[in-house]
N, C-alpha and C positions, 0 to 999 in steps of 0.2 A: 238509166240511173234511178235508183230508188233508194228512201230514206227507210231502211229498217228500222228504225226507231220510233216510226210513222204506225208501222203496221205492227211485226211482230219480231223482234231480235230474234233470231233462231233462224242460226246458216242455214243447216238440214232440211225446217218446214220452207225454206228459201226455194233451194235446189229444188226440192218435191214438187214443190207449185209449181215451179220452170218445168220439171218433168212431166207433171201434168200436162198443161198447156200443149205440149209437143203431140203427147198420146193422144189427146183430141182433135189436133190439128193432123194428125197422120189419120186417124179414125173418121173422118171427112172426106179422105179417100179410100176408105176401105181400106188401108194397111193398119194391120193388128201390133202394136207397137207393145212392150215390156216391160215394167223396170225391174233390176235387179239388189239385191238386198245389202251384196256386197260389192258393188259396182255403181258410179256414176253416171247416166246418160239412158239412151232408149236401146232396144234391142228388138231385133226380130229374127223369128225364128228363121231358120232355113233347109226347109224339109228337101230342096233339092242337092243339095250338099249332104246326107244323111242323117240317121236320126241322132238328135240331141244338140245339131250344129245351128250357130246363131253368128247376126252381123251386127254393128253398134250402127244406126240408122242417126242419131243424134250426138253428137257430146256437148257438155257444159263446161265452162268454167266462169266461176267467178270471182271475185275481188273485192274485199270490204274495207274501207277506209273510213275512222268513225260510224260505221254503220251505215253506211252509203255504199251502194253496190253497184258495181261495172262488172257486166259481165258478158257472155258470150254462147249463141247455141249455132252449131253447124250440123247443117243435114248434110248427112252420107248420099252418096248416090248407092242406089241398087239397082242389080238386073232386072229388065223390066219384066223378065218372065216371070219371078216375083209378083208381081203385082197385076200381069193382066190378066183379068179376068172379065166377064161381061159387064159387071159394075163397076170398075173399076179399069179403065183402057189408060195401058201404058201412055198412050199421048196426053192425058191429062195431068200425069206426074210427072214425065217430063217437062210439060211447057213450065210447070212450078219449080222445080228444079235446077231446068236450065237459067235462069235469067238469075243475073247478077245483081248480089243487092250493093250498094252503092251506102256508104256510111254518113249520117247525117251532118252538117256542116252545122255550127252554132254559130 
């Protein structure tokens, strides 16, 4: 939860930040993540499904109440053939992947 009133009212530059953050945190493992201009969430390309084909690797949503924000980002799984590569070994994305995040108790 975050006070947008704190920082900057403005859904958009909201989301964008959240999109950000994902893109760097995908970029840590060597996946090239996307955004798209008329679309919400991360994208990546997928040259093994032919050319121009893409998968939503993230979505977002969120929720503002007085400018107070709950909100939510879920990683996709993708093929690991996707991703492995010598810097990048599928077992490294899986193990981040797989494990369950557990929601914080107040």
């Amino acid at each position: 939860m975050l006070d947008l009133k704190l920082r900057r009212p403005d859904v958009r530059a909201y989301v964008a930040s959240l999109e950000e953050w994902i893109l760097r945190t995908l970029a840590a493992f060597n996946v090239r993540g996307e955004r798209r201009e008329d679309r919400v969430g991360v994208w990546v390309k997928r040259p093994d499904k032919g050319a121009g084909f893409e998968d939503k690797i993230a979505a977002i949503g969120v929720r503002l109440k007085h400018w107070v924000s709950f909100h939510g980002i879920r990683s996709m799984s993708i093929p690991t053939s996707t991703i492995s590569t010598p810097s990048c070994p599928a077992a490294s994305w899986t193990r981040v992947t797989a494990s369950p995040v557990s929601p914080i108790s107040a």
